[in-house]
C-alpha positions, 0 to 999 in steps of 0.5 A, a space after each residue: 503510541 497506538 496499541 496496532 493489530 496487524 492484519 495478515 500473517 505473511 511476508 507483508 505482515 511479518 515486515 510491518 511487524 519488524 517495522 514497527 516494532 523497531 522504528 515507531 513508538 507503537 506496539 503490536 499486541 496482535 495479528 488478525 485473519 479472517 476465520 476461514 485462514 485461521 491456522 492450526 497455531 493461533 500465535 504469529 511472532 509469538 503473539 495471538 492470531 484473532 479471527 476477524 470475525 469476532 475481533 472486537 469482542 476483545 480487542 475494542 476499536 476505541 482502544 486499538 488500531 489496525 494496519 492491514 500491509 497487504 500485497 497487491 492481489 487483483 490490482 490492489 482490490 483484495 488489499 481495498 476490501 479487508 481495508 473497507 472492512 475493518 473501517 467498517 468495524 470502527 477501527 482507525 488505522 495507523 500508517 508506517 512512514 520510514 524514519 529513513 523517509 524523506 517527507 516534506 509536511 506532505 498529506 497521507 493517509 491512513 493505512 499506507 505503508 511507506 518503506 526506507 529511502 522513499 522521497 516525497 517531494 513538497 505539495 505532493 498528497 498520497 491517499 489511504 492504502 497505499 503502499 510505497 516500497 523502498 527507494 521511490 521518487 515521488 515528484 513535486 506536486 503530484 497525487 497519489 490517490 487511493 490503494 495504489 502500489 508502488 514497488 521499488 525505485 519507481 520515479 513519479 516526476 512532477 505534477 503527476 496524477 496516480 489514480 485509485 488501484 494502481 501498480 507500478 513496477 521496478 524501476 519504471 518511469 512515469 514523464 512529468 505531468 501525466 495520469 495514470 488511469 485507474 487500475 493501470 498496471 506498470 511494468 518493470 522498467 517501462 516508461 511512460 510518456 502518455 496518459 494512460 487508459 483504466 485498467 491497461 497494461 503497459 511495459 517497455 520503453 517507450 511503454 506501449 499498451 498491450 492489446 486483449 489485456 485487462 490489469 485485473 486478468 493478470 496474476 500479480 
């Protein structure tokens, strides 16, 4: 059993706290903001709220972990951030995998936030940071690398590669054997049959590019 602080105070986090709280063996003792978005009432679900900033003093990194649930903004970049910052601080994290799961001894890192009725098919490795809602297929021998989103009943087929600060949509397909380039943004529902290029955006079926578009320009 971990004593976690969970790092944020918004929707994500107020989850990870019900999660948590009801389907592991951990207990979370806190929540953690930087100081500049401290609120005016330092208690969330009626446990403190620490500023960042000075969190160890209190709160040591030998004794306690974190989990940092956070949305997707700027294509996972803002979640990648806080992450690299609270490594930097010594802390280890934990990782909340649904006991509605299906696993097979599959490798995951750290900090990942794997909801209900996901199924994670044998030899597939899924990275840190990353965050699959619920109802997801994840198909056999693929990989899924480093803060990546996937929303909800998203179907990875086989032997797959999702690079780094990926997002998917709901209900998208990704064909057996491709790579998602980094930052590739997913629309919902859209298909996709070929390789992808870094940071594009890609919706409809089948899913085409669209043109002067950047992932990270978009407001997600």
């Amino acid at each position: 059993m971990a004593k976690v602080i969970i790092f944020g105070i918004q929707d994500f986090a107020e989850l990870a706290h019900y999660y948590i709280e009801n389907d592991t063996k951990h207990d979370v003792v806190a929540f953690c903001l930087h100081k500049a978005y401290m609120p005016s009432d330092p208690f969330f679900k009626g446990l403190p709220i620490i500023d960042f900033e000075n969190v160890e003093k209190d709160y040591a990194p030998s004794k306690y972990y974190f989990f940092a649930p956070m949305a997707p903004k700027k294509m996972n970049k803002v979640r990648e951030e806080v992450y690299n910052e609270i490594k930097q601080k010594g802390y280890k994290f934990i990782s909340y995998i649904s006991s509605k799961a299906t696993l097979f001894d599959n490798e995951i890192g750290d900090n990942c936030f794997i909801l209900e009725n996901n199924t994670i098919q044998p030899f597939t490795r899924i990275g840190n940071n990353v965050v699959l809602w619920s109802g997801n297929h994840i198909g056999h021998h693929s990989i899924i690398k480093d803060h990546v989103m996937f929303t909800s009943h998203v179907v990875l087929s086989g032997h797959c590669v999702v690079e780094s600060n990926c997002f998917l949509g709901v209900n998208a397909t990704i064909r057996d054997a491709i790579i998602l380039a980094e930052g590739t943004l997913v629309g919902m529902a859209a298909s996709i049959t070929k390789n992808t290029d870094a940071w594009g955006v890609y919706i409809g079926n089948p899913a085409k590019k669209l043109e002067k578009k950047t992932s990270l320009n978009l407001n997600i």
